[in-house]
C-alpha positions as a Markdown table, in Angstrom:
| # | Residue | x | y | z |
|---|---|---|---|---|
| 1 | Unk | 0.0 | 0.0 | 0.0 |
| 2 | Unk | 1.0 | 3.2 | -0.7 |
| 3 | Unk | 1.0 | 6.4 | 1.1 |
| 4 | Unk | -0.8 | 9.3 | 0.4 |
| 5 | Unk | 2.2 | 12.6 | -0.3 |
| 6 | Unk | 1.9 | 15.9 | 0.6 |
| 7 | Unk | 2.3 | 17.4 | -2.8 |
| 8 | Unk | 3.8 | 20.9 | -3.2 |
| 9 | Unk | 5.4 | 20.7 | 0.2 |
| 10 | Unk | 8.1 | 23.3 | 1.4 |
| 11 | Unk | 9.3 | 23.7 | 5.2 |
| 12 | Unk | 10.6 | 27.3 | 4.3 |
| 13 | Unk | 6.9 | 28.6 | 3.4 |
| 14 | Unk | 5.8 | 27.8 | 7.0 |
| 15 | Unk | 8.6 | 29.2 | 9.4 |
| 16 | Unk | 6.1 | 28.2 | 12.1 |
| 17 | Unk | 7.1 | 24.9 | 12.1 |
| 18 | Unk | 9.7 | 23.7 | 14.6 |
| 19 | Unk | 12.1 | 21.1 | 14.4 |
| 20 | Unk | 14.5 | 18.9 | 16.4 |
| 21 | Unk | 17.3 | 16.4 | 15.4 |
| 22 | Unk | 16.6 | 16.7 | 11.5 |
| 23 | Unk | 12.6 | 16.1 | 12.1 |
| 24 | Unk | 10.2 | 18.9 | 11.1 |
| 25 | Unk | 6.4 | 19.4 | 12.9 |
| 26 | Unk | 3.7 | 21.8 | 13.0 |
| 27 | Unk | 0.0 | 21.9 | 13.5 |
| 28 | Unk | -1.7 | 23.0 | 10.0 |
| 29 | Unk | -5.1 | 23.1 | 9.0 |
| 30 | Unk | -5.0 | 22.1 | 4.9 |
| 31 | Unk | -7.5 | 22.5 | 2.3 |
| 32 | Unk | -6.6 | 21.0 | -1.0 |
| 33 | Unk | -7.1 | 18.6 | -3.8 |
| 34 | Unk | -7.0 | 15.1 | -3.8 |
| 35 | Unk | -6.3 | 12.8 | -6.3 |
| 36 | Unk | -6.3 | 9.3 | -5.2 |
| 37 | Unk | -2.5 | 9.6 | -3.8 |
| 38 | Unk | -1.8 | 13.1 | -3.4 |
| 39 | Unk | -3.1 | 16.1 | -1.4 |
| 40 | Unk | -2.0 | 19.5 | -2.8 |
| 41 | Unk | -3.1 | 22.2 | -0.6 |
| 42 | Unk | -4.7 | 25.1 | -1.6 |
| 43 | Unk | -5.0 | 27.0 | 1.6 |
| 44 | Unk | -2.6 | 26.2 | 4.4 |
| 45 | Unk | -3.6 | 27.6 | 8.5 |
| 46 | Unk | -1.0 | 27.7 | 10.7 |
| 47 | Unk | -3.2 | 29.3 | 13.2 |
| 48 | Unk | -5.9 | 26.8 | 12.9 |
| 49 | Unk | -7.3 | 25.9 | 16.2 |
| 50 | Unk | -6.6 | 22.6 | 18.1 |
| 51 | Unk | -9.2 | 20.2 | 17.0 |
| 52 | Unk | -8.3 | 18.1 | 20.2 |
| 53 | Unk | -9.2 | 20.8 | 22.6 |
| 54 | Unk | -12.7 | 22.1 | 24.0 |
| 55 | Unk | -13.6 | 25.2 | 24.9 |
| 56 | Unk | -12.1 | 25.3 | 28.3 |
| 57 | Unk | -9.0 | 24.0 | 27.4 |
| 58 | Unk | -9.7 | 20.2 | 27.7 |
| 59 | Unk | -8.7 | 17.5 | 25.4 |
| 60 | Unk | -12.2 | 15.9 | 23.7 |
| 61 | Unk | -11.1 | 12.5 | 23.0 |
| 62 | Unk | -11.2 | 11.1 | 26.4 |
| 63 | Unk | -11.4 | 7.4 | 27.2 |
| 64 | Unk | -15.0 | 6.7 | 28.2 |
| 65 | Unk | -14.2 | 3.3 | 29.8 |
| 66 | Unk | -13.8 | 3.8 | 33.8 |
| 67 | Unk | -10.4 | 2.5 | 34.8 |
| 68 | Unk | -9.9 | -1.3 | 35.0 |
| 69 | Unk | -8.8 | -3.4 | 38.6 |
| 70 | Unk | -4.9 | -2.5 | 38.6 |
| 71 | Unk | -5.2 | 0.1 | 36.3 |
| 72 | Unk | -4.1 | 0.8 | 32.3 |
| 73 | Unk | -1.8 | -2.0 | 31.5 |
| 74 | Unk | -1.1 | -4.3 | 28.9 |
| 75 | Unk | -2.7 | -7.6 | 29.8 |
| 76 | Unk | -0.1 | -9.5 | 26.9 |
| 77 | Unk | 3.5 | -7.7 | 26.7 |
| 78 | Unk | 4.3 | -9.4 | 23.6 |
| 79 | Unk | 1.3 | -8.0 | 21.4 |
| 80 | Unk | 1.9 | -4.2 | 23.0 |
| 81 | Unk | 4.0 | -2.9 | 20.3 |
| 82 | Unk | 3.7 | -0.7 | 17.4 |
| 83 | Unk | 3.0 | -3.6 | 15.2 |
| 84 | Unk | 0.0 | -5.3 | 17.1 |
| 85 | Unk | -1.1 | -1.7 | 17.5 |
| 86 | Unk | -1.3 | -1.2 | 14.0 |
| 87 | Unk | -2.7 | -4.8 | 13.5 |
| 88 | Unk | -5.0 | -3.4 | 16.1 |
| 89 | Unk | -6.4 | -1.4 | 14.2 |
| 90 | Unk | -6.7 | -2.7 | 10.9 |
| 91 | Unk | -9.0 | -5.6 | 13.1 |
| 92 | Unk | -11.3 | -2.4 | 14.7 |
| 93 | Unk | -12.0 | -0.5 | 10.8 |
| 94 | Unk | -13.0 | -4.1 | 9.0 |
| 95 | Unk | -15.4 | -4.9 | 12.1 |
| 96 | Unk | -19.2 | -4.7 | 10.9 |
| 97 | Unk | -20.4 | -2.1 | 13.2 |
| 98 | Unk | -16.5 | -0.1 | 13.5 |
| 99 | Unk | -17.2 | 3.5 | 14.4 |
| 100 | Unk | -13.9 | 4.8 | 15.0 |
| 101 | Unk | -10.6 | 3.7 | 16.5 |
| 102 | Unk | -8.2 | 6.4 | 18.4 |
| 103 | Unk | -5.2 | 6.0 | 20.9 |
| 104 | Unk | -5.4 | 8.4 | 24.3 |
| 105 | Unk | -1.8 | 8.7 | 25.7 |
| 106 | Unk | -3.0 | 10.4 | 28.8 |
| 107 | Unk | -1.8 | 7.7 | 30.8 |
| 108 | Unk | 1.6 | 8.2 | 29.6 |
| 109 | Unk | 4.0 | 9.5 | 32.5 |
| 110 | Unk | 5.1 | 12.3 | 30.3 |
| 111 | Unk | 1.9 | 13.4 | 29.3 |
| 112 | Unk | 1.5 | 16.3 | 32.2 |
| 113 | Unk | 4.9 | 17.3 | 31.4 |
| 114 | Unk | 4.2 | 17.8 | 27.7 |
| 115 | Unk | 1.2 | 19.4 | 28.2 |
| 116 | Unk | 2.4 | 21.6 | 30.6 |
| 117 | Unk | 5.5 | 22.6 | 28.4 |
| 118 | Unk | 3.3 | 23.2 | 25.4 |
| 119 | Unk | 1.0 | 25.2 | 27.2 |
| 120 | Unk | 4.1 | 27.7 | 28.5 |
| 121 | Unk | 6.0 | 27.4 | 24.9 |
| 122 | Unk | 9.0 | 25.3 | 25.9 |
| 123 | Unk | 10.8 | 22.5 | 24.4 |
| 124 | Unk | 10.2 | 18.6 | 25.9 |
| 125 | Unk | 13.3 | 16.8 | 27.1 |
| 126 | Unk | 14.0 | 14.3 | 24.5 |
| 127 | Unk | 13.1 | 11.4 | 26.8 |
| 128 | Unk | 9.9 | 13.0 | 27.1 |
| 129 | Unk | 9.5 | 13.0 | 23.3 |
| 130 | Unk | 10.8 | 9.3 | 23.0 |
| 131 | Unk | 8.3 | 8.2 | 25.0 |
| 132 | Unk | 5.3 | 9.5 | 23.7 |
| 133 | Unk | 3.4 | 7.0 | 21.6 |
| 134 | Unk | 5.3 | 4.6 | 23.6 |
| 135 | Unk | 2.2 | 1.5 | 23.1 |
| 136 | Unk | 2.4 | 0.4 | 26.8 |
| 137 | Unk | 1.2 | 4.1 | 27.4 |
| 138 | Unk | -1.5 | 3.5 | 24.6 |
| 139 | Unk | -5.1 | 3.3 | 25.6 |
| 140 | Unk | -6.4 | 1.7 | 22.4 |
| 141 | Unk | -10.0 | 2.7 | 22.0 |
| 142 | Unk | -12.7 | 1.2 | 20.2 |
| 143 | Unk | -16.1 | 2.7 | 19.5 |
| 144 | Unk | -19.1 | 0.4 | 17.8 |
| 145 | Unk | -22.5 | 0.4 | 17.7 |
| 146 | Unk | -23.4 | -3.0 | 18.0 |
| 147 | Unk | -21.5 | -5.7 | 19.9 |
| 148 | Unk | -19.0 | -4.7 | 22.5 |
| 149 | Unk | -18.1 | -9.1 | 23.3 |
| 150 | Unk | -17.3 | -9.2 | 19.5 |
| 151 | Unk | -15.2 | -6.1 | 19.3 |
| 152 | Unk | -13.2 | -6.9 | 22.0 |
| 153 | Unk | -12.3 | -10.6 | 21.5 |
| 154 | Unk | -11.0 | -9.3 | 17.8 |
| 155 | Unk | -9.0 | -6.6 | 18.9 |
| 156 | Unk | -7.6 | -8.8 | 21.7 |
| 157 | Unk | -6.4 | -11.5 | 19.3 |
| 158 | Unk | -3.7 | -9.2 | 18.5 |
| 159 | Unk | -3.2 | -6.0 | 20.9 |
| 160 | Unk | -2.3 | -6.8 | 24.3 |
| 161 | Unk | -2.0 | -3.2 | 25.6 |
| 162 | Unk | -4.5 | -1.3 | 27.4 |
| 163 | Unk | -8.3 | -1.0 | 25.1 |
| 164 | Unk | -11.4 | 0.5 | 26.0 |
| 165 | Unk | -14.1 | -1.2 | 24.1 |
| 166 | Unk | -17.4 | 1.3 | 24.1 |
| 167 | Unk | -20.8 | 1.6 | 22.4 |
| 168 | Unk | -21.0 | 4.7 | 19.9 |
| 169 | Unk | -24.3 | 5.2 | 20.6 |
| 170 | Unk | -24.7 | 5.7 | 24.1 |
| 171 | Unk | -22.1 | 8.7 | 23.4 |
| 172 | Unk | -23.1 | 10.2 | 20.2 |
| 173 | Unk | -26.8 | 8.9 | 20.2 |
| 174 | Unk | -28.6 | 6.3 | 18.5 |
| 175 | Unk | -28.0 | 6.3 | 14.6 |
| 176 | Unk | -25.7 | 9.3 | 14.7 |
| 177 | Unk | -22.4 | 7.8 | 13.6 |
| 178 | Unk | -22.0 | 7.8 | 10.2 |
| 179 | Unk | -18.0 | 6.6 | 9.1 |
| 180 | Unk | -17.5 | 9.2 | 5.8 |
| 181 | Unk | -14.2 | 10.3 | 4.8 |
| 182 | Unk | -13.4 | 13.5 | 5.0 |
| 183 | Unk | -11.6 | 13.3 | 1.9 |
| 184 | Unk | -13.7 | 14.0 | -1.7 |
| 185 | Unk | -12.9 | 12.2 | -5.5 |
| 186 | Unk | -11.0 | 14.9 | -7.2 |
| 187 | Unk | -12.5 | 15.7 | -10.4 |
């Protein structure tokens, strides 16, 4: 499979970028074109507003699973890694009644420092950045409509980290998921 390219792409149109150890970032809102493998952006925001924060500053994606006995861990070492995360995933989109499938790294030990460091403009140690995304610090969650049992047994033939299996509906209301892409057919 291949992946989609950022057509048109230069670093020195968008100074407010930042970069560390030859790796480039920023936050950008782009509108574009989309051919089938590319996206050439017509309009580029650098000022765009989080779409992970709410209105009082809060992140919206938010495990809605309570806490399990002895906390977020990974029930199965061996399948918490980038790879069965991945795997993970794939299993979650081809299940009948997917909704959507997101990790929340809030449980991550360096995830106050981060946010804390972000909110004052400073720099995160490169530890800090290292382990973010870090899969034992993954909560993998799930969101269906119809059945939670089935869900879960899938995902947990091949992600042993910690997953929060939950039912759309009872958080976005009955019949009001729709999966779309946000992406249109050029042309």
């Amino acid at each position: 499979m291949r992946r989609a390219r950022l057509a048109g792409w230069d670093w020195d149109d968008h100074p407010e970028h930042e970069s560390a150890n030859g790796v480039r970032w920023g936050r950008f809102e782009l509108i574009g074109t989309w051919d089938g493998t590319d996206l050439t952006p017509t309009e580029v925001r650098a000022d765009a507003p989080d779409p992970f924060v709410g209105p009082i500053g809060e992140y919206v994606f938010t495990t809605s699973c309570a806490t399990p006995e002895g906390g977020w861990v990974a029930v199965a070492p061996a399948t918490t890694n980038r790879a069965a995360q991945a795997k993970a995933m794939r299993v979650a989109e081809a299940l009948p009644d997917y909704g959507l499938v997101w990790g929340d790294q809030s449980i991550n030990p360096y995830w106050q420092e981060l946010q804390d460091l972000q909110a004052s403009g400073g720099v995160p140690s490169l530890e800090a950045q290292q382990a973010m995304n870090d899969p034992a610090f993954t909560i993998l969650n799930v969101g269906v409509t119809d059945d939670l049992t089935r869900a879960e047994a899938a995902v947990r033939e091949v992600w042993g980290g910690p997953l929060c299996v939950y039912w759309v509906d009872e958080e976005y209301g009955t019949d009001m998921v729709e999966v779309t892409s946000a992406l249109v057919p050029a042309g």
